[in-house]
N, C-alpha and C positions, 0 to 999 in steps of 0.2 A: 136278563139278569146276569150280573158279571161275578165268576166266580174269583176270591181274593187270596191269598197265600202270604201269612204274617213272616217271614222269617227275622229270626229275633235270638240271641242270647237268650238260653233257656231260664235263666234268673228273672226274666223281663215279662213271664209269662204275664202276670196280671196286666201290665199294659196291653202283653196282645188281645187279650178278651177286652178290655177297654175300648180300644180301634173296631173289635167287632161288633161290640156293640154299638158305634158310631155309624158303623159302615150299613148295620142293616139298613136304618130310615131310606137311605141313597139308594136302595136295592141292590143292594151287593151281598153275597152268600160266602162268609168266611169258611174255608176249608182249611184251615192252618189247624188241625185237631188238638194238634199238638199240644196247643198253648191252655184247650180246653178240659183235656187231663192231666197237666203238670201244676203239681202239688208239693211243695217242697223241693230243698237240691237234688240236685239230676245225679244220680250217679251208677255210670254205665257199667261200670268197672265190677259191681256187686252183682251182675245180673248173669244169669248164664249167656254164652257167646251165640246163641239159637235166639233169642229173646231181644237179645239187641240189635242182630241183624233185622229181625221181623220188626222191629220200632223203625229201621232204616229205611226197610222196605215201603212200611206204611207211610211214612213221611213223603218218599218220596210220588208215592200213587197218588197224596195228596196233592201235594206242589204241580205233576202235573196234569193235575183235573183242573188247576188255576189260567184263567185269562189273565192275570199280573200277579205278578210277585212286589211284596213291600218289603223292604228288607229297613229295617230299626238299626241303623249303626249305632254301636258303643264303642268306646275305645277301652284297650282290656278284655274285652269280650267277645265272642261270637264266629269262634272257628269254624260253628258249624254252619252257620247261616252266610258265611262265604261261600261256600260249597254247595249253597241250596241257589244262592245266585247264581253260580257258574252252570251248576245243573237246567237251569230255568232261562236262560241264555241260549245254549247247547240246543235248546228245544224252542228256539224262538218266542218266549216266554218274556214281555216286558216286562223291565224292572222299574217300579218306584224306590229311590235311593231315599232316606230320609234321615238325618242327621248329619251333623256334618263333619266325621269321620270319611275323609275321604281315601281311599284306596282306589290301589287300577281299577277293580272292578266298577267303580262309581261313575268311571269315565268311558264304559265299553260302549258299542252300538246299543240299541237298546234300550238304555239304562236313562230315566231322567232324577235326576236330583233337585231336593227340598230339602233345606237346610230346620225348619220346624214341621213340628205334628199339623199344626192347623195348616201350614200350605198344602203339607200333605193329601189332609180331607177336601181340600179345596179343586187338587188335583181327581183324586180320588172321585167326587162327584159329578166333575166333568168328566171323567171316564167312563163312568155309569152311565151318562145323559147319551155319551157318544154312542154306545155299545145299544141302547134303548131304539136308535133308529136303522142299527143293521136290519136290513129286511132278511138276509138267509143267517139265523144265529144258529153258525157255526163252530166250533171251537176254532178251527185254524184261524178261518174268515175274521173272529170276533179279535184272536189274537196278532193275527193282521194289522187289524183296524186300528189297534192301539199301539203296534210298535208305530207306524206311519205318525200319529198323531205326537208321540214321543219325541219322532225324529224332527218333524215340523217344528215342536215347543223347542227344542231345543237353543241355547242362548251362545251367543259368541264365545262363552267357555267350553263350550258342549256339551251343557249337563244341566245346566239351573234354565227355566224356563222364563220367559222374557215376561210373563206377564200371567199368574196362576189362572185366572180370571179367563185368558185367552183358550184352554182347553173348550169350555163349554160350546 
């Protein structure tokens, strides 16, 4: 089972439960918790500075419990979940890039880019399928297995995959 990590503009949360509930059927275990207690605007500013560190902190034990990160680009949006890429990178954590909001980070090692949701899930379940036949399901091992597969798909731009289809 592959564990998944939404990062997302925290406005966006209803999408990210939308992707998790996609991603279950595929066998994938969304840890992005985040997205599953955000109720209303986010606002860090009103909370004591103990409270927000600890939201920090959890986010990040989430992120990395994750075999990939998906990162939801918006444009306008989503300082944080730059920071949850970079973090998830750092730790050899691959990224599914998905909109087409492109910054550096879109183009780092690692990172592959899908310019829609649906190529997205497409990827997505060819990385389940791949991760399904690890025989030692390890975390490193599994997160291994999918930078390598990342690096493979990768397309003469170095980000958009030559063919979604071709993960599986």
């Amino acid at each position: 089972m592959m564990n998944l990590y939404v990062a997302a503009p925290f406005e966006r949360a209803p999408e990210v439960r939308d992707l998790h509930a996609l991603a279950r059927p595929l066998g994938i275990t969304a840890v992005s918790f985040w997205a599953e207690e955000a109720h209303g605007p986010e606002n860090l500013r009103s909370l004591p500075r103990d409270v927000v560190r600890a939201l920090g902190r959890k986010n990040d034990r989430d992120l990395l419990s994750a075999h990939l990160v998906v990162a939801l680009a918006s444009y306008g949006a989503g300082g944080e979940m730059f920071a949850e890429v970079r973090l998830a990178l750092a730790h050899r954590i691959p990224v599914l890039w998905i909109g087409t909001r492109s910054i550096l980070s879109a183009y780092r090692e690692g990172v592959l880019r899908a310019d829609t949701l649906a190529d997205g899930m497409i990827l997505l379940g060819g990385f389940a399928d791949i991760l399904s036949t690890v025989t030692i399901f390890e975390k490193r091992k599994a997160r291994e297995t999918l930078w390598e597969a990342i690096e493979a798909l990768q397309g003469k731009d170095g980000g958009r995959p030559r063919d979604p289809a071709q993960v599986a």
